[in-house]
VEXMAR-49876 format. One line per 5 residues: their letters; for each residue x, y, z of C-alpha. Coordinates in Angstrom, 3 decimals, m for minus. Layout:
N
a> X/Y/Z; ... .
//
This chain:
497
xxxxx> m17.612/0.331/m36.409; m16.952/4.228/m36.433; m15.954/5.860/m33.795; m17.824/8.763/m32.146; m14.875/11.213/m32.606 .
xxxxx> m14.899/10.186/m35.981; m18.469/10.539/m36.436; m18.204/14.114/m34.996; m15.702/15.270/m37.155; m17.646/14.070/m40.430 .
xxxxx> m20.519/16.113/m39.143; m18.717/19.212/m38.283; m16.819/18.761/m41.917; m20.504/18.424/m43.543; m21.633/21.328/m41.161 .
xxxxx> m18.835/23.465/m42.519; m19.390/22.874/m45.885; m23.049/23.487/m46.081; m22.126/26.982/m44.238; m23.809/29.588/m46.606 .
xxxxx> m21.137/31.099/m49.141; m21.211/34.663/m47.266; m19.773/32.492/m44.055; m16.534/31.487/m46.114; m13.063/33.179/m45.458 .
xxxxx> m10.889/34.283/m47.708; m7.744/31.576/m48.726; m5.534/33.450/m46.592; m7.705/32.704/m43.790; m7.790/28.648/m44.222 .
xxxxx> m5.050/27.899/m41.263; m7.141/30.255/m38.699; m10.608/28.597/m39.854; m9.133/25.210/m39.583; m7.370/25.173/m36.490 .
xxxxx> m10.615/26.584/m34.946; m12.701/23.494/m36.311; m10.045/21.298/m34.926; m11.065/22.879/m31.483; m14.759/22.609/m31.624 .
xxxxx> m14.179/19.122/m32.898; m12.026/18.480/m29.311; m14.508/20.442/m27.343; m17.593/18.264/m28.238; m15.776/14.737/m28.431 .
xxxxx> m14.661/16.000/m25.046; m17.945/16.774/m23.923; m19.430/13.510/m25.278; m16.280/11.631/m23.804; m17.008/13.107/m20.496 .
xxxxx> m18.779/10.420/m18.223; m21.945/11.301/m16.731; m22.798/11.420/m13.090; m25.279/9.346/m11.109; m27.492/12.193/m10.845 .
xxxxx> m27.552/12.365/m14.489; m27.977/8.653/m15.347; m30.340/8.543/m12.472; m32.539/11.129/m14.207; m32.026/9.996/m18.042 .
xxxxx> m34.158/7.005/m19.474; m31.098/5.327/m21.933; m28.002/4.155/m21.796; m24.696/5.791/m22.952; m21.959/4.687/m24.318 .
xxxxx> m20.162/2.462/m21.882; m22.117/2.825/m18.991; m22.777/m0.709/m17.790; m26.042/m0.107/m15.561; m29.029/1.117/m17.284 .
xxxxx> m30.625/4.239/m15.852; m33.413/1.920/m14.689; m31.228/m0.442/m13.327; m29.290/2.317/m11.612; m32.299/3.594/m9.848 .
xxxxx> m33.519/0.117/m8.766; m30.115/m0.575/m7.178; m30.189/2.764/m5.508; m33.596/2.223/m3.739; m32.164/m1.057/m2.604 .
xxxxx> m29.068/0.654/m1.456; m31.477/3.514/0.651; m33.240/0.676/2.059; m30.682/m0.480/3.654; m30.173/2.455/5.537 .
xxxxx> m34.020/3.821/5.886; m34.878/5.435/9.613; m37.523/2.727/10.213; m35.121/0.034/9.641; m33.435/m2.068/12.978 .
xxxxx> m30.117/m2.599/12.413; m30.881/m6.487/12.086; m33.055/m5.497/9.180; m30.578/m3.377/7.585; m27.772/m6.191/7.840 .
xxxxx> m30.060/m8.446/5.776; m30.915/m5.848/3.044; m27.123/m5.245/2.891; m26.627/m8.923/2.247; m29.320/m8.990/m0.366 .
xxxxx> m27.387/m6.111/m2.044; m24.017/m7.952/m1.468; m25.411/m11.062/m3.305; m25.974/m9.179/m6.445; m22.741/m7.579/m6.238 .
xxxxx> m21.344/m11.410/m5.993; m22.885/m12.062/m9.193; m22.479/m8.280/m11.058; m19.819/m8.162/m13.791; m17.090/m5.333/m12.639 .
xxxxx> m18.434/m2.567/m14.629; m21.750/m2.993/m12.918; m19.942/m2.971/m9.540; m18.079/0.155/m10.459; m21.495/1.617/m10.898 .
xxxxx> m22.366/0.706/m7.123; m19.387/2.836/m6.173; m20.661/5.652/m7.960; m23.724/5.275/m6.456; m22.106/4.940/m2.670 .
xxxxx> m19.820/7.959/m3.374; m22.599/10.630/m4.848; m26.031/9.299/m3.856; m24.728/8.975/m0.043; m22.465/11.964/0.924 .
xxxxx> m22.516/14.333/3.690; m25.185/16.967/3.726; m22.888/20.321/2.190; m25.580/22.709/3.702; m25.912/21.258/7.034 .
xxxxx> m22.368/20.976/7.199; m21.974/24.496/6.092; m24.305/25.461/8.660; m22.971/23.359/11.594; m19.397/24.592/11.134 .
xxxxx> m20.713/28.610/10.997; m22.354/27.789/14.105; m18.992/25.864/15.643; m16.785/29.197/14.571; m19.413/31.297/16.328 .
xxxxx> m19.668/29.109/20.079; m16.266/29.295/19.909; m14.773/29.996/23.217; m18.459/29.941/24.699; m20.608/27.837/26.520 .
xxxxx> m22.316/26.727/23.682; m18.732/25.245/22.076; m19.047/21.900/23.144; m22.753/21.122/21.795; m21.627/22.837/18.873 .
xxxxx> m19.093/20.484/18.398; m21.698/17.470/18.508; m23.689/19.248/15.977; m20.637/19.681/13.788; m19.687/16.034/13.998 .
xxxxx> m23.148/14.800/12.971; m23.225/16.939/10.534; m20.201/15.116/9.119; m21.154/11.444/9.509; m22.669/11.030/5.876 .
xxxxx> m25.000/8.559/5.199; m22.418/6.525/3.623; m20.928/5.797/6.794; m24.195/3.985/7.774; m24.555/2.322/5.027 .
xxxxx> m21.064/0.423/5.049; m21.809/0.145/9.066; m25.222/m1.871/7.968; m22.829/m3.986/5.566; m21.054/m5.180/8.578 .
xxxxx> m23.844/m6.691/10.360; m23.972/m10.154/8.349; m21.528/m12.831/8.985; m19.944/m12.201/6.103; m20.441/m8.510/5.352 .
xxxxx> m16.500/m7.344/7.232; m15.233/m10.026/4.624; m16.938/m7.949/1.803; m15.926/m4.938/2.459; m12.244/m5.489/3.072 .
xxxxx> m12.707/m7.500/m0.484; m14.599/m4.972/m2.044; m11.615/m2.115/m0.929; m9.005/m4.504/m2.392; m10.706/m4.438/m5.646 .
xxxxx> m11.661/m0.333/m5.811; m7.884/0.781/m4.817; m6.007/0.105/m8.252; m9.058/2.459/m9.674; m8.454/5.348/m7.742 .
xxxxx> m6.133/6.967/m10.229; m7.857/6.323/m13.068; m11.595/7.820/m11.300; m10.977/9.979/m8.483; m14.791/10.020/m8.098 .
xxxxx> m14.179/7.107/m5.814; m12.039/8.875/m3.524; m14.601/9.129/m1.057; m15.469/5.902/m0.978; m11.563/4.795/m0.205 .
xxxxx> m11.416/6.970/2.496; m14.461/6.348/4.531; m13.660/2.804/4.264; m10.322/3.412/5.686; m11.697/5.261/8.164 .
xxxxx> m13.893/2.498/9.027; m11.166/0.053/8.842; m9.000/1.906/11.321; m11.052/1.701/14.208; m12.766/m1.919/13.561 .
xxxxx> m9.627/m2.925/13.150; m7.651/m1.303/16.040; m5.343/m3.536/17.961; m7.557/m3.500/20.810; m9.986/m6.152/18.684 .
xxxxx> m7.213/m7.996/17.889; m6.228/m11.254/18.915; m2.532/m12.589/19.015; m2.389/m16.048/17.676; 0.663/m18.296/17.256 .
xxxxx> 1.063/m20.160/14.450; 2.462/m23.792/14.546; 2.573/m27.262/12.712; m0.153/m28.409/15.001; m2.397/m25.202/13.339 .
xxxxx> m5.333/m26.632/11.211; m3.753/m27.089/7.674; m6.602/m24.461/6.231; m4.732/m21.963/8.269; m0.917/m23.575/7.530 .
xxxxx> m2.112/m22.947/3.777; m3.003/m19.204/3.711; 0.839/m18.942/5.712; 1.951/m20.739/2.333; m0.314/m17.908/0.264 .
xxxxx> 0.116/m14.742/1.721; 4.111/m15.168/2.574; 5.402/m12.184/0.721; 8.744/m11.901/1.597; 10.657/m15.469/1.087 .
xxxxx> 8.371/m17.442/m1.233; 7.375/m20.802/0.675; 8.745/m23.920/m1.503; 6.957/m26.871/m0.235; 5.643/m28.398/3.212 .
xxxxx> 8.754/m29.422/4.407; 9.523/m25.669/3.853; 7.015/m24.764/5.893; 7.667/m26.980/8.383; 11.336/m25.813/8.930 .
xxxxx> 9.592/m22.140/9.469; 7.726/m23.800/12.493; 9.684/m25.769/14.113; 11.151/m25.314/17.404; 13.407/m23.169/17.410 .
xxxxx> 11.125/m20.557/15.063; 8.088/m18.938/16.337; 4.996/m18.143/13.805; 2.682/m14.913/15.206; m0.593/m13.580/13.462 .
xxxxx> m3.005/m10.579/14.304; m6.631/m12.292/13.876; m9.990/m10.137/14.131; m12.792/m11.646/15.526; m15.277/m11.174/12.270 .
xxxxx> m12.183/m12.979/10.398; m11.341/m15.615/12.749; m9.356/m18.108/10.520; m7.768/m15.232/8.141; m4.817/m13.869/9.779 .
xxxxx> m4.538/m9.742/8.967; m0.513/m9.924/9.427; 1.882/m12.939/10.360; 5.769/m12.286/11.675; 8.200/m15.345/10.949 .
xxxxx> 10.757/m15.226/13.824; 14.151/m16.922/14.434; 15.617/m17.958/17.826; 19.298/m17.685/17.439; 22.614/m16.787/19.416 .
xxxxx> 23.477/m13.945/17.423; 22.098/m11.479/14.621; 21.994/m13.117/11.401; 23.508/m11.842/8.394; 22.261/m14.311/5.434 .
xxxxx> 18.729/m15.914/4.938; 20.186/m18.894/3.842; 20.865/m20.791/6.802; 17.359/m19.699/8.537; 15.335/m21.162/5.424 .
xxxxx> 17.954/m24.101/5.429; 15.426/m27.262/5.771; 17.924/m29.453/6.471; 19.648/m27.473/9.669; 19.271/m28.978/12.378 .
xxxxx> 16.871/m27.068/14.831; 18.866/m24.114/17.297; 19.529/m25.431/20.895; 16.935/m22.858/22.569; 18.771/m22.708/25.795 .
xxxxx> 21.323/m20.420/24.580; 18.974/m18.304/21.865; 19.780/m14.783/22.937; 18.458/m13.021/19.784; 14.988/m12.799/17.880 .
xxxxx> 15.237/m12.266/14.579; 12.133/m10.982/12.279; 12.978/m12.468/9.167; 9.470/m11.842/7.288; 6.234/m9.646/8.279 .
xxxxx> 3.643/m9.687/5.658; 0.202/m8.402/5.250; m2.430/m10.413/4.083; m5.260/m8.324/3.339; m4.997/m5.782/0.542 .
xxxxx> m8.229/m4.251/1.373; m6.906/m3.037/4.269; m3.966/m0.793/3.140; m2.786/2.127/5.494; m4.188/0.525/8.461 .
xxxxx> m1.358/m0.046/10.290; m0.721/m3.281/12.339; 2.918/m3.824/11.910; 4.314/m1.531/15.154; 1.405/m3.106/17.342 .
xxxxx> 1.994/m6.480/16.327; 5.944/m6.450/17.097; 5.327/m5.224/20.446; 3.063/m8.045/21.388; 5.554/m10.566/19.656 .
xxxxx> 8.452/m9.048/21.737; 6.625/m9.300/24.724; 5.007/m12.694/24.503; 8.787/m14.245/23.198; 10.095/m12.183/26.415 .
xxxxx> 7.429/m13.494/28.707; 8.738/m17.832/27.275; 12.550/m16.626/26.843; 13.715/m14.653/29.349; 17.319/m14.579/28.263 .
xxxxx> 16.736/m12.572/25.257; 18.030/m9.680/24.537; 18.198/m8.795/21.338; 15.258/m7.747/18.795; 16.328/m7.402/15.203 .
xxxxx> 15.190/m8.045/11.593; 16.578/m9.737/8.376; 15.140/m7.328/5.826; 15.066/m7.059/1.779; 16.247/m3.702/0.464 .
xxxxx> 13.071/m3.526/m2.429; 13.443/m0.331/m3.857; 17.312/m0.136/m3.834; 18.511/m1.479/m7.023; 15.605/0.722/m8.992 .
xxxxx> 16.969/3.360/m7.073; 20.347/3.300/m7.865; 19.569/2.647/m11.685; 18.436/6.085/m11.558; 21.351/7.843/m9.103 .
xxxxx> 23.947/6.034/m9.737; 25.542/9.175/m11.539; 24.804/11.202/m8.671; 26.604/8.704/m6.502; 29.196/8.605/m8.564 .
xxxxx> 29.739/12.233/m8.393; 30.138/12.298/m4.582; 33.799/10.017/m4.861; 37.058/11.897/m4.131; 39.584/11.368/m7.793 .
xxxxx> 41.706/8.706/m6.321; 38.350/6.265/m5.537; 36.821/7.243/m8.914; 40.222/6.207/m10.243; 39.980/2.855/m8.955 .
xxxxx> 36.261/2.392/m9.939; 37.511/3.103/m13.367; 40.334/1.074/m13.433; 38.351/m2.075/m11.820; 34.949/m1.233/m14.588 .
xxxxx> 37.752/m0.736/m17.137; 36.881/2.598/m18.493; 38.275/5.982/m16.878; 36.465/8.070/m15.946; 33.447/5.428/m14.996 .
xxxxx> 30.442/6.201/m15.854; 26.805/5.196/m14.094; 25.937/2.583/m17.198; 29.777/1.216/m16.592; 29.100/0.654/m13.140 .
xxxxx> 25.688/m0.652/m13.563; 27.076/m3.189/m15.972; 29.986/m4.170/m13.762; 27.091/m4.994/m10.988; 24.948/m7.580/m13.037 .
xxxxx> 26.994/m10.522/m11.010; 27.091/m8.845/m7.691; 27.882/m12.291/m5.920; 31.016/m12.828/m8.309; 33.187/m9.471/m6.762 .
xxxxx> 35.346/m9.723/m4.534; 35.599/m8.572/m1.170; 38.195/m5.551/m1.924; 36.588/m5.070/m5.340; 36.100/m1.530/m5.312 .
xxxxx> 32.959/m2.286/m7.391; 32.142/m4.072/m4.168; 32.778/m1.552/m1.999; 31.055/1.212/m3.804; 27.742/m0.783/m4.147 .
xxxxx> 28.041/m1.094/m0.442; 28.130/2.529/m0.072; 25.421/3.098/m2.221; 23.183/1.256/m0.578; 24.348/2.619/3.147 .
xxxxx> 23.554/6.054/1.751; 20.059/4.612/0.426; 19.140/3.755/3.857; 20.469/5.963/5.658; 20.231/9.491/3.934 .
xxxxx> 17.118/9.302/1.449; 13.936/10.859/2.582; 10.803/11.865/0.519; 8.205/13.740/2.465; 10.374/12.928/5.892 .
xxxxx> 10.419/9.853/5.722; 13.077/6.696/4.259; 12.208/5.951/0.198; 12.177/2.555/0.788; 9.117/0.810/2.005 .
xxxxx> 10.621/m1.534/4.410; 12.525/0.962/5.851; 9.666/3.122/6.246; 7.997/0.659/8.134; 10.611/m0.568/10.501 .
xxxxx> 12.462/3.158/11.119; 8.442/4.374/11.752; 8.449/1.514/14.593; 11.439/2.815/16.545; 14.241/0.675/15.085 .
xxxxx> 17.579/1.754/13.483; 19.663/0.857/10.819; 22.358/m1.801/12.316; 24.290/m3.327/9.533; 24.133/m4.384/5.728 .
xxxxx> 24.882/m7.535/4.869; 26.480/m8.584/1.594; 25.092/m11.656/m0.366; 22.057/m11.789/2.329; 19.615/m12.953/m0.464 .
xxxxx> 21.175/m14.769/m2.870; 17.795/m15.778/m4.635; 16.469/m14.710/m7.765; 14.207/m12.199/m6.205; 16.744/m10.738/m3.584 .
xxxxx> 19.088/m9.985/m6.822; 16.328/m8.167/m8.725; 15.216/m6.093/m5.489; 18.523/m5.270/m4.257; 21.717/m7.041/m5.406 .
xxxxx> 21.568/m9.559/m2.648; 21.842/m7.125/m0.178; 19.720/m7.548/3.433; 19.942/m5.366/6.391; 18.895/m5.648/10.102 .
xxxxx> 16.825/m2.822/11.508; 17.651/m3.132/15.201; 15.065/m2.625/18.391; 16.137/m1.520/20.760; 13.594/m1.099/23.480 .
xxxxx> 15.253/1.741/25.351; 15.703/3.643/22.473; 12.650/3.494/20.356; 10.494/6.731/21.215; 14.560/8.381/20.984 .
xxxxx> 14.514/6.727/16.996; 11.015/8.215/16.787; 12.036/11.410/17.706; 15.048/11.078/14.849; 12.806/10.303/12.348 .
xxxxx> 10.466/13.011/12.933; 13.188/15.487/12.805; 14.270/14.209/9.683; 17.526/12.197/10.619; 17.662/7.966/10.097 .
xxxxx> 18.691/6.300/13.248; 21.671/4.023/12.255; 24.111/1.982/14.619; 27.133/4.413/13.122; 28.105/6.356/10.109 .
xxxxx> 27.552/4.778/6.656; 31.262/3.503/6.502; 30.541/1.683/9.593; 27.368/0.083/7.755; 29.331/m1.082/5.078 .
xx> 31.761/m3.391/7.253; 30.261/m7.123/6.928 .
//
């Protein structure tokens, strides 16, 4: 089948031809006249290319191209949509539309559901003239009497009906459960339609206060756990893939402790778990904690809590933050059952670092005195090194010696990773980011931490501990904001393991 743009450009070419002979240039003029058919070719297949809005396809009687929802269909799913939310309506009443509309959304193919989108992003936002109007009259109370209920009226103005509509959604058992799915399926879109924008961020909006830690419930995890719940442990680990049962068993045994955040309108689907470790010092390797064989830690002398894996569970509610709350209330509940701990630290991957350095290695090679790019050369065998050189010398990380200066310079790059690289303020890598945001610091990199598959890929085997320190978070917090890591020492100092 033809293609519209090819279609177009046959019917301009006919077009052109048929032109009366008075309309034809002279020969010299042939580039000129065809570069400007060329453009009226692009500007039309644009214009045809161009999707239509909702108001649009709400107005128009056919189809178009690869619009999934016929105009027809579009306006019936709107009315059902604006019944949901209709003045007259209780809010018991609106729950039960919304679950009628979520039942056809179970069953819609994922065009069709884009369309709903659409529909929720144009057909239900925030009244631009009454907004326009409350905010003149906010800048002119200002500083008046008449500020505060000015306020009010500004705020109303900006609560769009959209925001009612996904508030009727949550009414039916299930309807929290379908719209943290529904998010998890619209946010790899957003780049590709940024129509949808709105949608993302009123549902984020939503999510952050339905989902604040005050509704939360801290729940341990532990073998005795119904196995339904053991099993989503087992599928939403992210960190250290879980092997088998007896994998998961080592992970709660008695010497570990298991944590989830749980929200009442999700009561068996944990929103974030923490693994933790009860050991007598801070742990440098993963090995021995996911070691099922090891014989469980004598508990009586545990003085440090290590974190060894925090994941999230629900992609639907990205940028809601649970992470900071949840280690507080692990921290205090492992304080309140061990009272001779006193150390708070995490095992952490290093994700981004080996992409990283696959693009700044050169730079980081740059920064070495003569004599240490000497060596480099001398141990990569070419002089003076060069970033693919020392790339290639670091495909067997866990082969180099300890005074390989290979070694050593890997080390360094990774120390300068953590503790020097900002974008936008804050650390480039993402569990960084997270932990540093929390109050910790950098303590110490350890060599050969991971030695999995995985940990190679993400970081060369490399782990660090991010250390809390409870004194000294809000200090780390003030760090970060100004722009400086909080580390244990200099980045020589982080490369001693």
């Amino acid at each position: 089948m033809n293609t519209a743009p090819e279609w177009i450009a046959r019917s301009v070419s006919r077009l052109r031809s048929a032109a009366p002979a008075s309309d034809n240039k002279a020969p010299g003029d042939k580039p000129a006249r065809a570069a400007a058919d060329k453009a009226n070719v692009t500007d039309v297949v644009a214009k045809v290319a161009a999707p239509r809005s909702t108001n649009e396809r709400l107005a128009a009687t056919l189809r178009r191209g690869q619009e999934a929802l016929s105009p027809r269909a579009l306006r019936r799913l709107l009315a059902d949509l604006q019944e949901v939310v209709a003045p007259q309506v209780s809010e018991i009443e609106g729950g039960r539309r919304a679950q009628g509309v979520a039942q056809w959304y179970a069953a819609a193919e994922p065009e069709e559901r884009r369309d709903m989108w659409l529909l929720l992003c144009e057909q239900f936002a925030p009244d631009a003239t009454r907004f326009k109007s409350a905010r003149q009259r906010y800048e002119a109370a200002a500083g008046t009497a008449e500020e505060g209920q000015a306020e009010i009226s500004l705020r109303r103005a900006l609560v769009s009906p959209r925001t009612r509509l996904l508030q009727r959604f949550a009414v039916f058992p299930e309807g929290m459960r379908f719209l943290v799915d529904m998010r998890a399926e619209l946010l790899p879109l957003l780049k590709a339609d940024k129509r949808l924008l709105a949608l993302d961020a009123e549902l984020e909006h939503l999510f952050s206060t339905w989902f604040d830690v005050a509704f939360l419930e801290l729940r341990r995890l532990s073998w005795d756990s119904p196995a339904s719940l053991i099993e989503k442990l087992i599928k939403y680990e992210a960190v250290h893939d879980i092997r088998s049962w007896a994998d998961v068993k080592n992970r709660l045994d008695s010497d570990r402790r298991c944590y989830g955040f749980f929200h009442p309108r999700l009561p068996n689907e944990p929103l974030i778990f923490v693994e933790v470790a009860l050991v007598d010092h801070i742990s440098a390797s993963i090995t021995p904690l996911l070691d099922e064989a090891a014989a469980p830690a004598d508990l009586a002398k545990a003085t440090t809590a290590i974190f060894y894996s925090i994941s999230n569970t629900q992609n639907g509610l990205r940028g809601v933050s649970f992470g900071d709350s949840l280690i507080k209330h692990v921290v205090e509940t492992l304080n309140a059952e061990f009272p001779r701990l006193r150390t708070f630290a995490t095992l952490s991957p290093i994700p981004g670092f080996r992409s990283w350095l696959g693009k700044h290695a050169g730079a980081m090679l740059e920064k070495l005195d003569d004599k240490r790019r000497a060596e480099l050369g001398r141990a990569v065998g070419f002089e003076p090194p060069q970033a693919a050189h020392l790339l290639t010398a670091l495909e067997k990380p866990l082969d180099l010696e300890p005074r390989s200066p290979v070694r050593q310079m890997l080390l360094e790059c990774a120390a300068h990773y953590l503790a020097r690289e900002l974008a936008e303020g804050k650390p480039v890598d993402p569990v960084a980011r997270f932990h540093l945001g929390n109050g910790a610091r950098v303590e110490r990199l350890n060599w050969g931490g991971d030695p999995s598959a995985k940990g190679l890929k993400q970081s060369y085997g490399l782990m660090v501990n991010y250390l809390y320190d409870l004194k000294r978070i809000d200090k780390h917090r003030g760090l970060l904001a100004q722009g400086k890591i909080p580390t244990s020492g200099d980045i020589e100092s982080l490369c001693r393991n």
